[in-house]
TORKOL-4160 file (C-alpha; in steps of 0.2 Angstrom, whole numbers, padded with zeros to 4 digits, m for minus):
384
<pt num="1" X="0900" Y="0606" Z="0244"/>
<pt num="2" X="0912" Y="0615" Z="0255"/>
<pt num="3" X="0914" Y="0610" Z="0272"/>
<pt num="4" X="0907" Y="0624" Z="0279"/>
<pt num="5" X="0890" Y="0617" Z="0272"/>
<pt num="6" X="0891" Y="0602" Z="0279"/>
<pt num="7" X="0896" Y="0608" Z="0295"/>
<pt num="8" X="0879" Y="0620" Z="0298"/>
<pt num="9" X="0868" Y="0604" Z="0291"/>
<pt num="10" X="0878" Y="0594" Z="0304"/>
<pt num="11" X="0872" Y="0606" Z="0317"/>
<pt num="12" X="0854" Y="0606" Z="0312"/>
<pt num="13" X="0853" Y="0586" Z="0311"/>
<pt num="14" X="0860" Y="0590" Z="0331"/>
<pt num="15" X="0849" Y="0604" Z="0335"/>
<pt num="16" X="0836" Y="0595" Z="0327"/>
<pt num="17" X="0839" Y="0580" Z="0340"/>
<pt num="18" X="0840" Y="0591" Z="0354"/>
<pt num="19" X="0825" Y="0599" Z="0354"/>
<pt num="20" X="0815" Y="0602" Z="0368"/>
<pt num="21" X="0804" Y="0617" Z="0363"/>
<pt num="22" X="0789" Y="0607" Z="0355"/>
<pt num="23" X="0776" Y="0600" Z="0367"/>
<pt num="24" X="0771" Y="0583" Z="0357"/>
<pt num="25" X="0753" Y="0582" Z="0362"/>
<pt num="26" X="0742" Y="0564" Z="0355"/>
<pt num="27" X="0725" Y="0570" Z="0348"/>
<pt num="28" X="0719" Y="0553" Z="0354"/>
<pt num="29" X="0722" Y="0557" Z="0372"/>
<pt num="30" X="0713" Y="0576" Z="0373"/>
<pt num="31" X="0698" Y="0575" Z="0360"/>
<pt num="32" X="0682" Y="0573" Z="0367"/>
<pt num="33" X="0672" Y="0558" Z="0360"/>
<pt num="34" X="0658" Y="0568" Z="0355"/>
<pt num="35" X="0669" Y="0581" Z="0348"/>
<pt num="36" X="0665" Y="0594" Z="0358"/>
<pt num="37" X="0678" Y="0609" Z="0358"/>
<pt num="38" X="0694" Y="0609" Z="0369"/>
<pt num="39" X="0704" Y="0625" Z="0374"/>
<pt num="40" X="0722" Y="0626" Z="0369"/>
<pt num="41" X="0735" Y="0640" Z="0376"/>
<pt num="42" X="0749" Y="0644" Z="0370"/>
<pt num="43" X="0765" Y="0655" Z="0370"/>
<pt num="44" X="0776" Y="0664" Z="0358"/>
<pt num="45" X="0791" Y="0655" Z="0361"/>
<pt num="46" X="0781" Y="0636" Z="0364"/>
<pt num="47" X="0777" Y="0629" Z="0346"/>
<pt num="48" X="0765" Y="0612" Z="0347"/>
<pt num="49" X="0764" Y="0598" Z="0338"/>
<pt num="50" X="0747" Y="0587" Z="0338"/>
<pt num="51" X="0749" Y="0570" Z="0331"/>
<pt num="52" X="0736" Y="0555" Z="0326"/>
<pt num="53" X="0741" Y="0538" Z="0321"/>
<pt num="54" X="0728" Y="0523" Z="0325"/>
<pt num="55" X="0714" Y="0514" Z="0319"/>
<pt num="56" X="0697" Y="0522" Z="0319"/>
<pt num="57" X="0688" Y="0509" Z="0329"/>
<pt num="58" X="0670" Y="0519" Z="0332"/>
<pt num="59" X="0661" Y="0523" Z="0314"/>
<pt num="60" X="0670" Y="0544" Z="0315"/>
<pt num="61" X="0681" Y="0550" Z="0326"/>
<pt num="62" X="0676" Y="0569" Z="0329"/>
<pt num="63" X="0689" Y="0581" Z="0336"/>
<pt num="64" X="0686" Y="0601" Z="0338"/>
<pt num="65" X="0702" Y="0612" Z="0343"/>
<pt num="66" X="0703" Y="0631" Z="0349"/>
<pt num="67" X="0721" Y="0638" Z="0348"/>
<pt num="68" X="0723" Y="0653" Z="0360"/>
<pt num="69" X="0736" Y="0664" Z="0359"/>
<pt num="70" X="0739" Y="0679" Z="0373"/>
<pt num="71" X="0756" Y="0686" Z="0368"/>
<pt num="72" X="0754" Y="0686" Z="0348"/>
<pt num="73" X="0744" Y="0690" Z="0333"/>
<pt num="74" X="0739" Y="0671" Z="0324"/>
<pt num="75" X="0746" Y="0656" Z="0321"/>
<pt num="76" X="0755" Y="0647" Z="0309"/>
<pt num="77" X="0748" Y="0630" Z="0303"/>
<pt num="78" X="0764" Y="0616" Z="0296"/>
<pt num="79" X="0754" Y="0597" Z="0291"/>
<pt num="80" X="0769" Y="0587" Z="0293"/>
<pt num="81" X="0763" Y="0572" Z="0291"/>
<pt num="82" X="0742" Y="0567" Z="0283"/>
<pt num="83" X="0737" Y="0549" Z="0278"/>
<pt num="84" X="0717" Y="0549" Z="0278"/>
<pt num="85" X="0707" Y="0542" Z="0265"/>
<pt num="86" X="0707" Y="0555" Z="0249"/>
<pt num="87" X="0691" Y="0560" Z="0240"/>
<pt num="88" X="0687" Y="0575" Z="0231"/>
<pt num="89" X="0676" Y="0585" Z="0240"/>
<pt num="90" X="0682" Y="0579" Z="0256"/>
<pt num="91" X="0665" Y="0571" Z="0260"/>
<pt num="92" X="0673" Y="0558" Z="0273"/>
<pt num="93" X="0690" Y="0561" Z="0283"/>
<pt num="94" X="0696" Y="0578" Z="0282"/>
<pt num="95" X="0705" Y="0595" Z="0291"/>
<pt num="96" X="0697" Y="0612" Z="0293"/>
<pt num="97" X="0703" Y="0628" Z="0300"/>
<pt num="98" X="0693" Y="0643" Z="0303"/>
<pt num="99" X="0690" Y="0658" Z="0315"/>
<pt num="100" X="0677" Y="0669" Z="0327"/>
<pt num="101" X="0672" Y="0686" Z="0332"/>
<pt num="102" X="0668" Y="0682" Z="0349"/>
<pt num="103" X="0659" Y="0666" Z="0352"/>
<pt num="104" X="0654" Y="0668" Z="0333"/>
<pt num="105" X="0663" Y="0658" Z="0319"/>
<pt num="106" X="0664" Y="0670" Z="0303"/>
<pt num="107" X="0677" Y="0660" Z="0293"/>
<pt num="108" X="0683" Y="0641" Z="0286"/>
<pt num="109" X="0693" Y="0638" Z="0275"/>
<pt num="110" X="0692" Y="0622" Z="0261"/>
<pt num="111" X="0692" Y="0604" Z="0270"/>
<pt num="112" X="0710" Y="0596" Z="0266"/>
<pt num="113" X="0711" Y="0576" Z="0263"/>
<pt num="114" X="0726" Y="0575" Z="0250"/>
<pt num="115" X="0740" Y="0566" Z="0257"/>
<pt num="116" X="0756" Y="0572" Z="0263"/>
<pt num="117" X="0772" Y="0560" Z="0266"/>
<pt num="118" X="0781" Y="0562" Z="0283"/>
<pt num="119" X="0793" Y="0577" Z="0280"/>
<pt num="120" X="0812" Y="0576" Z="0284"/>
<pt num="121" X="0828" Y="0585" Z="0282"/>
<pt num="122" X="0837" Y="0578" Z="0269"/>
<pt num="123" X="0852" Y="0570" Z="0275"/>
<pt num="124" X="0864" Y="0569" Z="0257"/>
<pt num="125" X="0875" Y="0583" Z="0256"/>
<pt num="126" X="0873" Y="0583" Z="0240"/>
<pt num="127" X="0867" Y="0601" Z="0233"/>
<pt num="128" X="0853" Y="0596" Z="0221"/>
<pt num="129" X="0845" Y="0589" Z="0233"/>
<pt num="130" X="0845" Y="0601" Z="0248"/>
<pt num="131" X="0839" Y="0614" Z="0234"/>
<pt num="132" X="0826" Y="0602" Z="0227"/>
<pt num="133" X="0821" Y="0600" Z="0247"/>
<pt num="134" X="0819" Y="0620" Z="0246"/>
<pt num="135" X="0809" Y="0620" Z="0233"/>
<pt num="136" X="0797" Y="0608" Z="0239"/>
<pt num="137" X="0780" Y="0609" Z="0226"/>
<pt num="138" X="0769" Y="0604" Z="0242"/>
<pt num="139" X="0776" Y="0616" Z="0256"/>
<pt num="140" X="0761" Y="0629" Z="0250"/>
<pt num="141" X="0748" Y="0616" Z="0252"/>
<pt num="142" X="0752" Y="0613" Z="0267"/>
<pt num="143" X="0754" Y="0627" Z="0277"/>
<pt num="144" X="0739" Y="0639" Z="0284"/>
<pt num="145" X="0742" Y="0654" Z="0294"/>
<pt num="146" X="0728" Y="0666" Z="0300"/>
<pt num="147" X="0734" Y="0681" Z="0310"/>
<pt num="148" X="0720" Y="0681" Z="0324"/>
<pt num="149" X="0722" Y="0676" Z="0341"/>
<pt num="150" X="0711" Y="0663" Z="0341"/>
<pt num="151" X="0707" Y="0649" Z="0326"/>
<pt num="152" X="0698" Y="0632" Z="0327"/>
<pt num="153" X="0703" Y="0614" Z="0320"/>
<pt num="154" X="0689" Y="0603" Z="0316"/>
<pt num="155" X="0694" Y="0586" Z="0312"/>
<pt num="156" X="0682" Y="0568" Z="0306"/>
<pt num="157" X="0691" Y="0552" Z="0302"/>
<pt num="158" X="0679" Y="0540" Z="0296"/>
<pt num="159" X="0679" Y="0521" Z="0300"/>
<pt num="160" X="0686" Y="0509" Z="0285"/>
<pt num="161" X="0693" Y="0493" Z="0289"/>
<pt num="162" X="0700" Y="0488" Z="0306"/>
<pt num="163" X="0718" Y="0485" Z="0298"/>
<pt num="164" X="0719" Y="0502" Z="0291"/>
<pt num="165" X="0729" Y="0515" Z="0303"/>
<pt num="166" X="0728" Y="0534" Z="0300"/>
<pt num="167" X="0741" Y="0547" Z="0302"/>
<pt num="168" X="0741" Y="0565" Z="0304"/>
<pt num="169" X="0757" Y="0576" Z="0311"/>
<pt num="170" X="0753" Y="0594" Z="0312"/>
<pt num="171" X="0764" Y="0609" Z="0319"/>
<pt num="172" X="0759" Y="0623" Z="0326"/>
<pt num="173" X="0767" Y="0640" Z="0329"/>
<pt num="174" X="0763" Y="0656" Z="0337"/>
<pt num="175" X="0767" Y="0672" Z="0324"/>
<pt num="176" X="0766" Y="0690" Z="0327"/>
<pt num="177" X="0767" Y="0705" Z="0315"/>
<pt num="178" X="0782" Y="0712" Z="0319"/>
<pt num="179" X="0780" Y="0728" Z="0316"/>
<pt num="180" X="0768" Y="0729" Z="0330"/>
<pt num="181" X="0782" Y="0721" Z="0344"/>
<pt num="182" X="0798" Y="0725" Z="0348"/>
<pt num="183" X="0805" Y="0710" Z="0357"/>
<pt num="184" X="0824" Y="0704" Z="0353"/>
<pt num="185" X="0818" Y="0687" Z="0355"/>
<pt num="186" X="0808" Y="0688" Z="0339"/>
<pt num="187" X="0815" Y="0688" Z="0319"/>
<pt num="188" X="0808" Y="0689" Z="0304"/>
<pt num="189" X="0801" Y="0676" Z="0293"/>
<pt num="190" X="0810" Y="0676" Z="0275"/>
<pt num="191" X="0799" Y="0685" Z="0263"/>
<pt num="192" X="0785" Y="0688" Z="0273"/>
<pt num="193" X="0777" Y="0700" Z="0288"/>
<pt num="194" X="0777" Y="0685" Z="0302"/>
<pt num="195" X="0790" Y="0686" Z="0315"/>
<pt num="196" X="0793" Y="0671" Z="0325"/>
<pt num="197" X="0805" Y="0667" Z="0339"/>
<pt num="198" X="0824" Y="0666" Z="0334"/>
<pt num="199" X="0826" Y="0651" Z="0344"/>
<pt num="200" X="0815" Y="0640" Z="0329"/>
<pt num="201" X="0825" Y="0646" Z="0316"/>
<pt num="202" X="0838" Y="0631" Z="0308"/>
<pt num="203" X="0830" Y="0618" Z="0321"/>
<pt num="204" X="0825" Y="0608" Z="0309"/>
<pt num="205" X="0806" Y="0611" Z="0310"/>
<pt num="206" X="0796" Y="0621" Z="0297"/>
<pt num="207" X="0791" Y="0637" Z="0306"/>
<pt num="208" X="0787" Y="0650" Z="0292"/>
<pt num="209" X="0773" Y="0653" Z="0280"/>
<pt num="210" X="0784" Y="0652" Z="0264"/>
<pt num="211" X="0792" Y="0639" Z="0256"/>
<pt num="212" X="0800" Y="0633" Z="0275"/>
<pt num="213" X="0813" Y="0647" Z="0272"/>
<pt num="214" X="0817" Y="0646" Z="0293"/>
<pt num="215" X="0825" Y="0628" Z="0287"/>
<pt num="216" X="0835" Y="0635" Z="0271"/>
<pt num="217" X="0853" Y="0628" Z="0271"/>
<pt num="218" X="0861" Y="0646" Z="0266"/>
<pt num="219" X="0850" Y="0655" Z="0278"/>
<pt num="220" X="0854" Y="0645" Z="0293"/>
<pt num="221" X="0874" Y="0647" Z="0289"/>
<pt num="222" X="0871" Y="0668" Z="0288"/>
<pt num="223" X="0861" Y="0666" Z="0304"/>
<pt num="224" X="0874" Y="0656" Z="0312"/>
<pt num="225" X="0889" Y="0669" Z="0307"/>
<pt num="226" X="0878" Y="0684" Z="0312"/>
<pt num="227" X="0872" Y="0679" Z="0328"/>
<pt num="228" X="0888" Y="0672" Z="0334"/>
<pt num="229" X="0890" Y="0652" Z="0336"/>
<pt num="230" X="0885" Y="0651" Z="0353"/>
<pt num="231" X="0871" Y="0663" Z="0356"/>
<pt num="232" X="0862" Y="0654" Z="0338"/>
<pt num="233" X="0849" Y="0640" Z="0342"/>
<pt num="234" X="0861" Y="0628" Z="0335"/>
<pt num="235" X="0873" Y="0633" Z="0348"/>
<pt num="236" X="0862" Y="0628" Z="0363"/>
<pt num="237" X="0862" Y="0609" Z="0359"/>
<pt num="238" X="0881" Y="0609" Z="0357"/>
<pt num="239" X="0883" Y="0619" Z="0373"/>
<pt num="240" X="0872" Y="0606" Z="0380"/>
<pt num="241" X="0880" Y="0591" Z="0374"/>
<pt num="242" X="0897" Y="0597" Z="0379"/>
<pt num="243" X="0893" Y="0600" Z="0397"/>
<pt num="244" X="0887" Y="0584" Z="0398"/>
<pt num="245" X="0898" Y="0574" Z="0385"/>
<pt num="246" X="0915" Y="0581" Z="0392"/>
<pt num="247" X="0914" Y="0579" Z="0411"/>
<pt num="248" X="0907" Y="0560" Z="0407"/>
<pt num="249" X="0923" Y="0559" Z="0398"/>
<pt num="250" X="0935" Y="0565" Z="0409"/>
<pt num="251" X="0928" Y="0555" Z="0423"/>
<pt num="252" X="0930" Y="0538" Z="0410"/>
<pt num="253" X="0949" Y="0544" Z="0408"/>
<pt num="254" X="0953" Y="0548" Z="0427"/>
<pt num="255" X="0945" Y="0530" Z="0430"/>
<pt num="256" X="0954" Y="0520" Z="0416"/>
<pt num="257" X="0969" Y="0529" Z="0424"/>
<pt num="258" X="0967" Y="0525" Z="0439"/>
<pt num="259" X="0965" Y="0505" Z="0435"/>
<pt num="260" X="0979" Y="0507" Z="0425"/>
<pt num="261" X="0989" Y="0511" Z="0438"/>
<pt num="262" X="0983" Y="0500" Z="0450"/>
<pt num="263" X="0984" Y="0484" Z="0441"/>
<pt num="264" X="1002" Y="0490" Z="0436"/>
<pt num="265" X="1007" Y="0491" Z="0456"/>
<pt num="266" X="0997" Y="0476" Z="0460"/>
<pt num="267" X="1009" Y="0466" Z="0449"/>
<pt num="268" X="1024" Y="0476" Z="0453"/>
<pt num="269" X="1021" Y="0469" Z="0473"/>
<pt num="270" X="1018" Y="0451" Z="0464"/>
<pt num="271" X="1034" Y="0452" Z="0457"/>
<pt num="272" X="1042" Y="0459" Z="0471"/>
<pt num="273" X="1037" Y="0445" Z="0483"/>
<pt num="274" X="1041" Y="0431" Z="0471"/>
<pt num="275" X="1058" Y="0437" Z="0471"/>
<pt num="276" X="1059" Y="0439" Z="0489"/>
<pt num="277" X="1052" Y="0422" Z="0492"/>
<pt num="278" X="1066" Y="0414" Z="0480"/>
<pt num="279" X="1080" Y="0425" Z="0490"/>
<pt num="280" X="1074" Y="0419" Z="0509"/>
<pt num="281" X="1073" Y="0401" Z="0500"/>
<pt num="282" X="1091" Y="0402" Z="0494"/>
<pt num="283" X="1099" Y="0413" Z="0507"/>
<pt num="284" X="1098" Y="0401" Z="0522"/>
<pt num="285" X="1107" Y="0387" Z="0511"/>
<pt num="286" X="1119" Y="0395" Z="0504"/>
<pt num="287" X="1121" Y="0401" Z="0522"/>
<pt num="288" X="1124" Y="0381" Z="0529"/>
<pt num="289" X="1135" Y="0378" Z="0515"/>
<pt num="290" X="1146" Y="0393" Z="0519"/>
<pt num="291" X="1147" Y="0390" Z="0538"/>
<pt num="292" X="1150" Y="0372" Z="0536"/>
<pt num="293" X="1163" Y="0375" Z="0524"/>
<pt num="294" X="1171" Y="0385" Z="0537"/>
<pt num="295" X="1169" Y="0375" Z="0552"/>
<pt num="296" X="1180" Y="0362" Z="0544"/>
<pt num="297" X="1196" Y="0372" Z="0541"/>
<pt num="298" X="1193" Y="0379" Z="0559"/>
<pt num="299" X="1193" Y="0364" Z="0567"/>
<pt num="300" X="1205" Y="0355" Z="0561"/>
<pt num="301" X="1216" Y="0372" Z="0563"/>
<pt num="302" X="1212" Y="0370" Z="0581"/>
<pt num="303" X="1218" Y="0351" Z="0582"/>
<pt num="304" X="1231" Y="0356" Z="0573"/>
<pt num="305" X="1237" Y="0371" Z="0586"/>
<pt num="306" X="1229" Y="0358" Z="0602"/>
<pt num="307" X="1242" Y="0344" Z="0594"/>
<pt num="308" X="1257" Y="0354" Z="0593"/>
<pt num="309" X="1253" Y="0364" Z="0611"/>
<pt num="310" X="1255" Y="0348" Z="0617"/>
<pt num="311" X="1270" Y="0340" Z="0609"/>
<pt num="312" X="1280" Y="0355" Z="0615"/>
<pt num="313" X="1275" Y="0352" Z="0634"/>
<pt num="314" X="1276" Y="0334" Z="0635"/>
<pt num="315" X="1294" Y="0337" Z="0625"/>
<pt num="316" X="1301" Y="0350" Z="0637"/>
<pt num="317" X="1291" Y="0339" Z="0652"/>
<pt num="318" X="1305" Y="0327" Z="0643"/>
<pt num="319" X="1320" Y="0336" Z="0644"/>
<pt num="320" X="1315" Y="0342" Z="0660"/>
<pt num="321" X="1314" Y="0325" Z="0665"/>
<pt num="322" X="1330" Y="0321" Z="0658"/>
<pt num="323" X="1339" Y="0333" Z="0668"/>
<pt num="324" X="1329" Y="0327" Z="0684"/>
<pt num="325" X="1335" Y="0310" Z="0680"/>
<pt num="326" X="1319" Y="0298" Z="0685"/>
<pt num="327" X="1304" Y="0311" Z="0678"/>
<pt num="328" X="1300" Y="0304" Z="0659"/>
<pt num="329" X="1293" Y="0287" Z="0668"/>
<pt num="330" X="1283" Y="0299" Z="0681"/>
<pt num="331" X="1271" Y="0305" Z="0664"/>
<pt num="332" X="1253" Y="0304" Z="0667"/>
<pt num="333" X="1244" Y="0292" Z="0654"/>
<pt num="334" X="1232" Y="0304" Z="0652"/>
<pt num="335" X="1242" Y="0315" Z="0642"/>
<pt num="336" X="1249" Y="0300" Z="0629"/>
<pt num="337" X="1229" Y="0297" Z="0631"/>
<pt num="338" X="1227" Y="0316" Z="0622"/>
<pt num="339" X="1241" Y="0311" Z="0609"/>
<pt num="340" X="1237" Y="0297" Z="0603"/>
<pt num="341" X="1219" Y="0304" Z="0600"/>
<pt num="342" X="1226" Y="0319" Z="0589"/>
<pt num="343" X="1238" Y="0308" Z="0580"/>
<pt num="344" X="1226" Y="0295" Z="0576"/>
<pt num="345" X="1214" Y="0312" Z="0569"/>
<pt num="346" X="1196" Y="0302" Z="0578"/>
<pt num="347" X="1182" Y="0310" Z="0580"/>
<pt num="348" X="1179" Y="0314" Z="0597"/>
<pt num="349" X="1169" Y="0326" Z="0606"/>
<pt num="350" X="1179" Y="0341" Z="0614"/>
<pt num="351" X="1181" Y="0337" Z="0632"/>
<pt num="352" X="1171" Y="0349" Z="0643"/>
<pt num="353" X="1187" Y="0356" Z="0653"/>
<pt num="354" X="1204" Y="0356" Z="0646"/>
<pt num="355" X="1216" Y="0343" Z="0657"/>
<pt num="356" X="1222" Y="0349" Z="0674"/>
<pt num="357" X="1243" Y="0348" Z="0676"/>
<pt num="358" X="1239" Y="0332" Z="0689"/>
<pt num="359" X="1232" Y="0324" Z="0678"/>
<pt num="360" X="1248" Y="0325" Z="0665"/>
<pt num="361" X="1263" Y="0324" Z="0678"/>
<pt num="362" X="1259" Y="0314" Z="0694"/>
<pt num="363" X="1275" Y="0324" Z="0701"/>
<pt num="364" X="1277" Y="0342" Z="0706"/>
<pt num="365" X="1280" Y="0355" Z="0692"/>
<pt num="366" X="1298" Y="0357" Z="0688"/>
<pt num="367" X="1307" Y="0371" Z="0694"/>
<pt num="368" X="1310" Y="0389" Z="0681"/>
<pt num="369" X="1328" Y="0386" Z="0687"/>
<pt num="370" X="1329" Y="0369" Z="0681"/>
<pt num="371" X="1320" Y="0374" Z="0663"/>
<pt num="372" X="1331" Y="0389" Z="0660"/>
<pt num="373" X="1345" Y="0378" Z="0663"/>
<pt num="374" X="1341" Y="0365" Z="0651"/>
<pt num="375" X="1338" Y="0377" Z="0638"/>
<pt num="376" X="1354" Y="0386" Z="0640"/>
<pt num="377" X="1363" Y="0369" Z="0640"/>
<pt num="378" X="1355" Y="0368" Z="0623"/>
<pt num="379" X="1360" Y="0384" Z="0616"/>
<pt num="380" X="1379" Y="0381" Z="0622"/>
<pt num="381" X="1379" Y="0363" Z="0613"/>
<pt num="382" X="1371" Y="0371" Z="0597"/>
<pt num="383" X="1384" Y="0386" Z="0598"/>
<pt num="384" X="1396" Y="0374" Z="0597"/>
C-alpha cells in the first residue's frame, strides 16, 4: 500500500462527503397512492437517487415511475440498497423496469425481490479488500441499463407486520453512447459503450454498467494524474473545503492573536500602576524624613551664627563702652534677654522682626572714630 493509494482513497471518502450532484428524492413523498404514473426529468450531468425506508401501513403500496431524458440516450439503473420480503417468483414485493414506443410499453424485464445490503466504499487500506470490493459477485445483479430515452419503474410492497420497515436505495444515471456526442464533459465508462459525465467518476457512487469500474481504486489514481489534480472531481471538494477551511483559520489565528496581545497589555498597565502606586506611597515619606532631617542642622546653624552675631556686638558695644567710660551699664536688657535665650538652647519661636538698636542701647550709637580707636589701641597692645 503505498501512500499514493491512500491518498486517492482519502480523496474519494472526501469527494464522496462533498457531493452535491445527486438529488435525493423519497418515493414515499411523490408516489401516487393509487399508483398511477409520475414524470421524472432529468439531465446528463444530474444523477438521482430514489429511496424508500418505512412501514407499509395500507395492505400494497404501488408506485409507477417514467424516467425522461432530453440530452442523452438511456439510463443506468444502480440498486444501492433492497430489503423487501424475498419469494421466488416475486409474487409479492418486487422492482420492474421496462420501456415504450410512444405511449405503448413493449418491454419488462424480470421482477427483482433478492436482497441487497447497503453498499459502501470500503474504508481498510488493506489491498485484498479493495480488490475483493472490485470484484463484487452481486454488482451485475444489480445494475439495469437500457439505452432509450424514456423507461418505467414499477414498484408493489406488500403489507406484513406493522414492525417490519422496508428499504430500497436506487441510483440513477443518465448515459449516452458516445460515439453519437462529442461533449468534453462526458468519458467513457470502463469496458463498455456508455459515456457518462467525468465529474461522477471516483465520487464514490457507482455510475457504470460493469463491475462499478467508475469507482476502481487504480482507475481513479490514472484519472487523477491525467486530468490534473484540480480540474478531476476529487479536486472540486478540496478546492471547496479550502476556501472555506482556510479563511476560517486565519480569522481564528488573527483573533487568538489579537487576545493574546491584549491580555498581555492589560497586565503590563496592572503592573505598571501597582508600581506607580508603591512609588507615590513612598516618595512623599522619604520626602518628610529628608527635609526634617535637614531643617535641624539648618536651624541650629542659624542659632549658631544669630549667637555669635551677637556676642560680637554686645562685646565691642563693651569695649566701646569701656573707652566711653559709663556705657556697659547703659545695655538694654533686651539684648541679655536674646543671650540668655541662645545660650540656654530653648525652644522659642523666631521673633517676627529682628530687634531695633533702641531696644539694645538705650544711648546713641557710638561714634566710627571712637571704634576705630579702640581697635587700633588693641592692635598696638598685641604688637607689643
Amino acid at each position: 500500500m503505498t501512500m499514493r493509494d491512500i491518498s486517492s482513497l482519502i480523496l474519494m471518502q472526501i469527494f464522496a462527503a462533498a457531493n452535491t450532484k445527486y438529488s435525493v428524492t423519497r418515493l414515499e413523498d411523490i408516489c401516487k397512492r393509487d399508483g398511477g404514473k409520475v414524470e421524472i426529468s432529468f439531465h446528463f450531468d444530474k444523477p438521482k437517487v430514489f429511496t424508500y425506508s418505512s412501514v407499509v401501513e395500507e395492505s400494497v403500496f404501488q408506485c409507477h415511475l417514467e424516467f425522461e431524458l432530453a440530452t442523452g440516450d438511456g439510463f443506468i439503473v444502480f440498486i444501492d440498497e433492497m430489503d423487501i420480503e424475498f419469494n421466488p417468483t416475486c409474487s409479492k414485493d418486487y422492482i420492474q423496469f421496462g420501456w415504450d414506443v410512444g405511449f405503448i410499453t413493449v418491454g419488462k424485464s424480470e421482477k427483482m425481490c433478492q436482497k441487497f445490503e447497503s453498499h459502501e466504499h470500503p474504508d481498510d487500506e488493506k489491498e485484498e479488500k479493495r480488490r475483493d470490493y472490485i470484484k463484487e459477485t452481486s454488482f451485475p445483479s444489480r445494475i439495469y441499463h437500457k439505452m432509450e430515452n424514456e423507461i418505467d419503474l414499477w414498484i408493489e410492497l406488500h403489507h406484513q407486520s406493522p414492525n417490519i420497515r422496508k428499504h430500497l436505495k436506487l441510483t440513477v444515471t443518465p448515459a449516452r453512447s458516445c460515439h453519437r456526442w462529442n461533449d468534453p464533459s462526458q468519458m467513457k465508462c470502463p469496458l463498455s459503450a456508455e459515456c457518462i459525465h467525468r465529474d461522477l467518476f471516483c465520487d464514490g457512487m457507482i455510475n457504470c454498467p460493469k463491475n462499478a469500474l467508475d469507482e476502481n481504486f487504480e482507475s481513479c489514481e490514472d484519472y487523477v494524474d491525467e486530468s490534473g489534480f484540480f480540474e478531476s472531481p476529487i479536486g472540486i471538494p478540496i478546492i471547496i473545503i479550502l476556501a472555506v477551511v482556510l479563511p476560517i483559520g486565519a480569522v481564528i489565528l488573527v483573533l487568538s492573536v489579537y487576545s493574546i496581545c491584549r491580555k498581555y497589555l492589560e497586565l503590563c498597565r496592572s503592573h505598571n500602576r501597582e508600581n506607580n502606586s508603591e512609588s507615590s506611597g513612598a516618595f512623599p515619606s522619604l520626602l518628610r524624613r529628608r527635609r526634617s532631617e535637614s531643617r535641624e542642622p539648618e536651624s541650629s546653624r542659624t542659632d549658631e551664627v544669630a549667637a555669635l552675631a551677637l556676642s560680637q556686638i554686645i562685646s565691642r558695644g563693651s569695649r566701646v563702652a569701656d573707652c566711653q567710660g559709663d556705657r556697659q551699664p547703659r545695655l538694654a536688657g533686651g539684648a541679655r534677654q536674646v543671650q540668655r535665650t541662645l545660650s540656654s538652647g530653648e525652644d522659642s519661636p523666631p521673633p517676627s522682626a529682628p530687634p531695633q538698636y533702641a531696644d539694645i542701647y538705650k544711648d546713641d550709637p557710638p561714634n566710627y572714630f571712637d571704634i576705630v580707636r579702640v581697635e587700633e589701641n588693641e592692635n598696638e597692645e598685641q604688637t607689643s
